[in-house]
C-alpha positions in Angstrom: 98.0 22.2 -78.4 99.4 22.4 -75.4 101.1 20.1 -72.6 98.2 21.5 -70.3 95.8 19.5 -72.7 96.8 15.8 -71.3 95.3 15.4 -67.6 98.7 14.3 -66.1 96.8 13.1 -63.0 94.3 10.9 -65.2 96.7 9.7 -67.2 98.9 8.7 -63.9 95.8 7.0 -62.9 95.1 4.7 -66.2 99.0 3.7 -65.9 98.6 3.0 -62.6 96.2 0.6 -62.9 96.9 -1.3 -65.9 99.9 -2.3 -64.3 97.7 -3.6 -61.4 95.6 -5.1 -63.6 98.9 -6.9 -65.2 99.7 -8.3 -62.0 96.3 -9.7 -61.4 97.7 -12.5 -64.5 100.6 -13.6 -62.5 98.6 -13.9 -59.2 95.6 -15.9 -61.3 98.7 -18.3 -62.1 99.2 -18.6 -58.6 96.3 -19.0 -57.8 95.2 -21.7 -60.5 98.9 -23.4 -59.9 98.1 -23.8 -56.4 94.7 -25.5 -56.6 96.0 -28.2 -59.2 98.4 -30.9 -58.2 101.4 -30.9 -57.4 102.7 -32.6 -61.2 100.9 -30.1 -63.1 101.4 -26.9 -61.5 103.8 -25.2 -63.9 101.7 -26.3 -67.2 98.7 -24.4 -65.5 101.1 -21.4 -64.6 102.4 -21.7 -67.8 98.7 -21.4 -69.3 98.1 -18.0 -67.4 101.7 -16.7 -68.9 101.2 -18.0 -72.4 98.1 -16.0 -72.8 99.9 -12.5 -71.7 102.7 -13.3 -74.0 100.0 -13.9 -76.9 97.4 -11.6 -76.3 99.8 -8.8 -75.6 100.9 -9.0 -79.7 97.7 -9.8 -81.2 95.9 -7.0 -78.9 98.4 -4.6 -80.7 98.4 -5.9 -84.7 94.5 -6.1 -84.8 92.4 -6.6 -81.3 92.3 -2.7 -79.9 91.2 -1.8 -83.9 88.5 -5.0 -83.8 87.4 -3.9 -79.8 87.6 0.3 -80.3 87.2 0.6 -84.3 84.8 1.8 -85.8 81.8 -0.1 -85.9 81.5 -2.0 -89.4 77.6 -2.6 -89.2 74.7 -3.1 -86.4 77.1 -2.7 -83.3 78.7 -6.3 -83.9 82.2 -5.5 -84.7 84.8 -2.8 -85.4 87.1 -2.1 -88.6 90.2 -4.8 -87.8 91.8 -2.7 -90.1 91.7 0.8 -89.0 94.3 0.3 -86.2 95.8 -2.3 -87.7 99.1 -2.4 -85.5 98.0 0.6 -83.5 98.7 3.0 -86.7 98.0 6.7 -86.5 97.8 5.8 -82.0 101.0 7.6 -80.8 100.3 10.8 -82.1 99.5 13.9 -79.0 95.4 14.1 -80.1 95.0 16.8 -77.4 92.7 14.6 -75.3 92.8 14.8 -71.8 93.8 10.9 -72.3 96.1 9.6 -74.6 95.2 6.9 -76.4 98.0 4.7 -75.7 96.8 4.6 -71.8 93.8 3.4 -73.3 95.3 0.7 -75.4 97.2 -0.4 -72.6 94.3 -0.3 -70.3 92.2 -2.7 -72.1 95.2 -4.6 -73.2 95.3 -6.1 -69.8 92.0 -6.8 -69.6 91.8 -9.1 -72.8 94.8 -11.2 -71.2 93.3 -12.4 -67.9 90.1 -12.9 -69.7 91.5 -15.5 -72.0 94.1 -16.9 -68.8 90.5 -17.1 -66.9 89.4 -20.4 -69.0 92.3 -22.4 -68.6 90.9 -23.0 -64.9 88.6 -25.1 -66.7 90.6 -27.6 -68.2 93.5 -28.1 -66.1 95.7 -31.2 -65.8 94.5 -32.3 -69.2 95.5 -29.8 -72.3 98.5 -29.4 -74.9 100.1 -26.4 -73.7 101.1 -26.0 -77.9 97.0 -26.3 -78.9 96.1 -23.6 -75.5 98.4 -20.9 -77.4 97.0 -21.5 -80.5 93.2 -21.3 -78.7 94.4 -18.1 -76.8 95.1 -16.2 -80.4 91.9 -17.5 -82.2 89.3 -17.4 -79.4 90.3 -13.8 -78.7 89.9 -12.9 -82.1 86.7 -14.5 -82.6 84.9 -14.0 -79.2 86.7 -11.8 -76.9 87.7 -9.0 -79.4 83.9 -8.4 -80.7 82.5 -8.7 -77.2 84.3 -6.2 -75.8 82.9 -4.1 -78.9 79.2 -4.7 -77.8 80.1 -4.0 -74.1 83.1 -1.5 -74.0 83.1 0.6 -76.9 80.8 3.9 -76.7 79.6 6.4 -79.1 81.0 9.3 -79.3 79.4 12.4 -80.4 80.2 15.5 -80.7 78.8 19.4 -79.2 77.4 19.7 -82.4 75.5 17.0 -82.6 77.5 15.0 -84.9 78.3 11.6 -84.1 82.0 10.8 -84.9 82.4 7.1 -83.8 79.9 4.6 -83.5 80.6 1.8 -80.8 78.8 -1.4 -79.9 74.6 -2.7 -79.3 75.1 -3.8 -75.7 76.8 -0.2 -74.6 75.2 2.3 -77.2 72.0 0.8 -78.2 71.1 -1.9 -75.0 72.7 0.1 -72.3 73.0 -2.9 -70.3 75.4 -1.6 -67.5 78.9 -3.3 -67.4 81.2 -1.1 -66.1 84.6 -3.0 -65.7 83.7 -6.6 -67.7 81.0 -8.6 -66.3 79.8 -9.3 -69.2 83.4 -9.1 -71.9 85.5 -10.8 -69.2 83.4 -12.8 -66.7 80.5 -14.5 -68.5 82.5 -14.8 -71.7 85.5 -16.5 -70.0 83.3 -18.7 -67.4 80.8 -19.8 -70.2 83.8 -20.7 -72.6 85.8 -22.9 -69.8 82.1 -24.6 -69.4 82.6 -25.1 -73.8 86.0 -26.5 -73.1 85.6 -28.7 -70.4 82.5 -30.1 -72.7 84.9 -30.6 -75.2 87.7 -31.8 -73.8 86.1 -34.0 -71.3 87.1 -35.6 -67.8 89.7 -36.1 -66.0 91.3 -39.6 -65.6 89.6 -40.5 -62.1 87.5 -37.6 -61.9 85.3 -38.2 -58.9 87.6 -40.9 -57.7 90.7 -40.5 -57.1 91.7 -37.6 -55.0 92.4 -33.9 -56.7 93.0 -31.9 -53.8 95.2 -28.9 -53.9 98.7 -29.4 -54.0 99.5 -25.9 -52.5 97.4 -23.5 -50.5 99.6 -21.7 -49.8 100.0 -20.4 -53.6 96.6 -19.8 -53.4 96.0 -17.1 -50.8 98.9 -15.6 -52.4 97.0 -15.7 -55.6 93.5 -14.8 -54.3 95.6 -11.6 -52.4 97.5 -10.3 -55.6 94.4 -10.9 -57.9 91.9 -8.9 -55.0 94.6 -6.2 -54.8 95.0 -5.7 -58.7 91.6 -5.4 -58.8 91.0 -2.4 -57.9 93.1 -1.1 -60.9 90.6 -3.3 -63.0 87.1 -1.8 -61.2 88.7 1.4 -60.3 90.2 2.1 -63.5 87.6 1.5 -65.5 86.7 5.0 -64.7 89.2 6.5 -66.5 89.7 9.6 -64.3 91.0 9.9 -61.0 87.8 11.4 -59.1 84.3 10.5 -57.3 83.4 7.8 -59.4 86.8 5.7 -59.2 86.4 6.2 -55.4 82.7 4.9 -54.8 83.9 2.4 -57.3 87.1 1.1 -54.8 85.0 1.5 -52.0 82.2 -1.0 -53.4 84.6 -3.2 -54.2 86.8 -3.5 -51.3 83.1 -4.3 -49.3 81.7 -6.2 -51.9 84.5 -8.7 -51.9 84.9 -8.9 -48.3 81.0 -9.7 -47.4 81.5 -12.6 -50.3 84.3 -14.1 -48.6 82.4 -14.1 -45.2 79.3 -15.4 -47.1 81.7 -18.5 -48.5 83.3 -19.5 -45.3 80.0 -19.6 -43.7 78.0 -21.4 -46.2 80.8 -23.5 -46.0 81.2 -24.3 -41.9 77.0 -24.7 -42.1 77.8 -27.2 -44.9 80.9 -28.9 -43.9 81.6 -27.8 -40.6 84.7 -26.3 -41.5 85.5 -22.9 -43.1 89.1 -23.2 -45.0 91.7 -21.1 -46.4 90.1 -22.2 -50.0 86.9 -21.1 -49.2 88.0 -17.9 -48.1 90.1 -17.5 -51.7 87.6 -18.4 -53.8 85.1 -16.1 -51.3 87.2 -13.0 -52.4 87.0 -14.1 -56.2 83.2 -14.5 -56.4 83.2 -11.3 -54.6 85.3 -9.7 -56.8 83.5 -11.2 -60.1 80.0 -10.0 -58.8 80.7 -6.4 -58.0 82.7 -5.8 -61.3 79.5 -4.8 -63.9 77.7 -3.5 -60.6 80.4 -1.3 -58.6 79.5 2.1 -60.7 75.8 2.0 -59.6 75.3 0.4 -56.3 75.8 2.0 -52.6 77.9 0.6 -50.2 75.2 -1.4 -48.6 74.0 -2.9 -52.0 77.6 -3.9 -52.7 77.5 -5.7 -49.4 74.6 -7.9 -50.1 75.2 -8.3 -53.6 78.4 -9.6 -52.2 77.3 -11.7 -49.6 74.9 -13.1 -51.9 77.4 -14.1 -54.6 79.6 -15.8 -52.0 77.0 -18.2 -51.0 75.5 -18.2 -54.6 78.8 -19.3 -55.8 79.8 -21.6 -53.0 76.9 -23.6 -53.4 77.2 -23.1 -57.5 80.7 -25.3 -57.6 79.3 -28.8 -56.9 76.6 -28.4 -59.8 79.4 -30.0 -61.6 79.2 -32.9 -59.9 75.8 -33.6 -60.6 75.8 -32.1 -64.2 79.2 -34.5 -64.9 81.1 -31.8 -65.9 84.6 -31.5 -64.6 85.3 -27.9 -64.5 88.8 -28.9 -63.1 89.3 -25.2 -60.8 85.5 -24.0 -60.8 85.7 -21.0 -63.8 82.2 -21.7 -64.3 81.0 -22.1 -60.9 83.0 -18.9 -59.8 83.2 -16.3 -62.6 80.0 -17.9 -65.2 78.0 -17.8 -61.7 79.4 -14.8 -60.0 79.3 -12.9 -63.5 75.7 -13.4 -64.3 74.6 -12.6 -60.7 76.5 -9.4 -60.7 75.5 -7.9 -64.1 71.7 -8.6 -63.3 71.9 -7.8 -59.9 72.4 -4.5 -61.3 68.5 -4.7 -62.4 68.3 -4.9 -59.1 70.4 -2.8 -56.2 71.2 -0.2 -58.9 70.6 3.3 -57.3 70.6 7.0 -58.8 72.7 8.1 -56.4 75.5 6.3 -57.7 77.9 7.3 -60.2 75.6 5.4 -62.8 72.8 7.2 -62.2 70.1 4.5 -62.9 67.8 3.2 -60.2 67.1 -0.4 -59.9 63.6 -2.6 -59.1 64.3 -1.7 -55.1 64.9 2.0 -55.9 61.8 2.6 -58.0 63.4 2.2 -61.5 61.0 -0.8 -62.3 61.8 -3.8 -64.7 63.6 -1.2 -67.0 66.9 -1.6 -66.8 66.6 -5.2 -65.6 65.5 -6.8 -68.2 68.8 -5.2 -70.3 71.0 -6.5 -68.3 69.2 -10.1 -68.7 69.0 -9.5 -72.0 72.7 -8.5 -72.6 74.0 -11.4 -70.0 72.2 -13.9 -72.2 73.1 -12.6 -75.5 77.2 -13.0 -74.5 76.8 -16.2 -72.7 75.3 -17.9 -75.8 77.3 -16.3 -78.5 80.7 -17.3 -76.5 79.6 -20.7 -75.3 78.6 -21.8 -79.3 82.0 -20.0 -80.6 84.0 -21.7 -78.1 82.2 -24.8 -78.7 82.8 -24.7 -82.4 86.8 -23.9 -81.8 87.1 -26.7 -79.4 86.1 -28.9 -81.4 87.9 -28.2 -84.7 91.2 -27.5 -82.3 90.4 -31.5 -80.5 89.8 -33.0 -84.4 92.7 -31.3 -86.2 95.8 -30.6 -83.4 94.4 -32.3 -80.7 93.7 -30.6 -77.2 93.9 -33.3 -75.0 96.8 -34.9 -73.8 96.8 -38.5 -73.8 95.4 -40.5 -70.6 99.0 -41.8 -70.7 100.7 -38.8 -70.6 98.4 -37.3 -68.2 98.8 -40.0 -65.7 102.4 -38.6 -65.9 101.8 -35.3 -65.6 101.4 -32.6 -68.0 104.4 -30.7 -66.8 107.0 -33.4 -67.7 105.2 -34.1 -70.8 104.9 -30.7 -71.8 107.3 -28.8 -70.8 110.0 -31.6 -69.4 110.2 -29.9 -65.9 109.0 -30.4 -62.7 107.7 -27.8 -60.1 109.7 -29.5 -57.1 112.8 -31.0 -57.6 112.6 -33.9 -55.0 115.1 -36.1 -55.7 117.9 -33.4 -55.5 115.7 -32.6 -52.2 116.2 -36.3 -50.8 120.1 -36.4 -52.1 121.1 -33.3 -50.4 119.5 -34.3 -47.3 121.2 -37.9 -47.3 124.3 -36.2 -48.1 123.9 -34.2 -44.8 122.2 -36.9 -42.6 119.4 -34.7 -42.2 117.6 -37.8 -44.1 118.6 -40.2 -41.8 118.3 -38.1 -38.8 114.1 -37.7 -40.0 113.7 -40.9 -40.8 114.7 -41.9 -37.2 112.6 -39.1 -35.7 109.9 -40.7 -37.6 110.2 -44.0 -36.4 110.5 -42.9 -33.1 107.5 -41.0 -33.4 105.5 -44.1 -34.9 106.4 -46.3 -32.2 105.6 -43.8 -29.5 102.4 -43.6 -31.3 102.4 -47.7 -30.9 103.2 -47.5 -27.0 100.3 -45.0 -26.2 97.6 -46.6 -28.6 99.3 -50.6 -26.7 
């Protein structure tokens, strides 16, 4: 073997993008910390950080051997023990890709999928019980869904097959190029589990839960957009045509979502707003990710625009269902993730990198009714699993904080800090006699205000 054997330029590539897939965890904890209030913000960021510290060792011990073993029977799962702690992984195979790339790759991808459901329960969970979830739910529902979907077959020139990989990729071929189905059903259909579980918030649907900082939020929604492309664009493992339709479909996809959002919304509401427009670039994002490998351009753009009013209009079901999916996971990435991956039965087009045509390119009800099939079969095996874990987690640790404590505020329950210090804010300014100073710019205001309305 020689150095020439590793594909400096793939491996570059696969780096590359983990890293912006890494980054997509800190700006979903901006993003989520944003859209809660102002007295819970750091537990929710705290939620998103907690799951990379946790994933990130249990990914390493036994999750790459359970996702990318080999398969132990029927496609379901893969041998927990054959990588057990990555064993016999750092050795120079000779592949154009190391393996290591590849662990780190999907590495990142298991993280935000399990930080995705704590949008569901915000304001209300034990930060000690989340960790706890994090490890077990992975383990359970993340690690042999990414199996099903991720993992291929690999045979060799002979003939001879030498790994066997999971039903949805190898024996379904449902299409699900960068998580769909593993990330985007799985985590949206388990936040719908939780929030079952754990139930309402105190004055849900009466008191106001506005976000505290919107500013956090388009910061979010711009970090998590740009780290996507690592997570769509990577999941072609080589730097060349398909990665490129695969960014292309995804920076159009996302932006035709957005534009579908804000206008759904100024039709409803009469307003577009900054929130629209982040959660516009999320649905976006969500839709095109099983779809961006076998769709044109133009398809991405209406499968986009469609999942941005799809999704816009998806978020209130909660309202009539009485299910307070606190930060809209299920309305955004269950909704957005099932659109997407069957859409593909749909817009899919033989001139993509895919090469599978779709219902409106002559391929018939073929490869739709996989991707139903394989959408369905993850949504209910996460959403009973979840169900189950929920549960036992609520009846033997507890999830929920008390009603007391979250009156409070989780963060000074939790984690006895607060995100904005306002009392050292109001000292320092009395201090100065800035705080007088605006109080009597205040007043003045108010009774100018008085005069004109006199």
């Amino acid at each position: 073997m020689t150095p020439l054997d590793v594909n400096s330029g793939d491996t570059a590539w696969i780096l590359t993008s983990a890293a912006l897939v890494l980054l997509m965890t800190p700006g979903l904890a901006l993003f989520y910390g944003g859209m809660v209030r102002a007295k819970t913000v750091l537990n929710m960021m705290m939620m998103s950080f907690g799951a990379l510290a946790s994933i990130s060792v249990v990914w390493v011990l036994w999750g790459y051997s359970m996702a990318f073993g080999d398969d132990v029977g029927a496609g379901l799962l893969g041998n927990p023990f054959q990588y057990f702690g990555l064993a016999g992984l750092m050795e120079d195979t000779g592949a154009s890709l190391p393996t290591m790339a590849f662990v780190g790759f999907q590495a990142v991808f298991a993280i935000i999928t399990v930080a995705l459901i704590s949008g569901a329960i915000a304001d209300r969970a034990k930060w000690g019980t989340w960790m706890i979830f994090t490890v077990v739910w992975a383990t359970i529902v993340y690690f042999p869904v990414a199996h099903w979907v991720f993992d291929f077959s690999v045979t060799g020139d002979d003939g001879v097959t030498t790994h066997v990989g999971g039903w949805i990729a190898n024996n379904l071929k449902a299409i699900d190029f960068a998580g769909g189905t593993a990330v985007h059903i799985n985590a949206g259909v388990a936040g719908l589990a939780l929030a079952i579980v754990l139930g309402r918030r105190a004055g849900w649907k009466r008191d106001p839960m506005r976000p505290h900082n919107l500013t956090l939020v388009m910061l979010g929604a711009g970090l998590l957009w740009f780290g996507w492309f690592g997570f769509n664009a990577g999941s072609a493992l080589t730097a060349g045509n398909s990665a490129s339709v695969v960014w292309v479909n995804t920076m159009v996809a996302t932006g035709a979502a957005a534009l579908a959002w804000l206008i759904t919304e100024r039709i409803r509401d009469g307003h577009a707003t900054s929130l629209g427009a982040a959660s516009g670039v999320v649905a976006g994002l969500v839709a095109i990710t099983p779809s961006c490998s076998s769709v044109s351009p133009v398809g991405a753009i209406l499968l986009g625009a469609i999942a941005g009013a799809l999704c816009a209009l998806a978020v209130g079901l909660k309202y009539k269902l009485n299910v307070d999916d606190s930060l809209d996971v299920v309305g955004v990435h269950l909704v957005g993730g099932l659109w997407g991956t069957i859409a593909v039965g749909f817009f899919a087009t033989a001139a993509a990198p895919a090469g599978v045509d779709g219902l409106f390119y002559g391929g018939g009800f073929d490869q739709l009714w996989r991707q139903v099939v394989g959408a369905l079969a993850v949504l209910v095996y996460s959403f009973v699993l979840t169900l189950v874990i929920g549960f036992v987690l609520q009846k033997t640790v507890g999830f929920r904080v008390p009603q007391d404590q979250e009156l409070e505020g989780v963060d000074s329950v939790e984690h006895a800090e607060t995100a904005y210090d306002l009392g050292n804010l109001a000292g320092t300014l009395r201090s100065t006699g800035a705080l007088g100073a605006a109080v009597a710019h205040r007043n003045d205001s108010d009774n100018a205000e008085k005069g004109v309305n006199a």
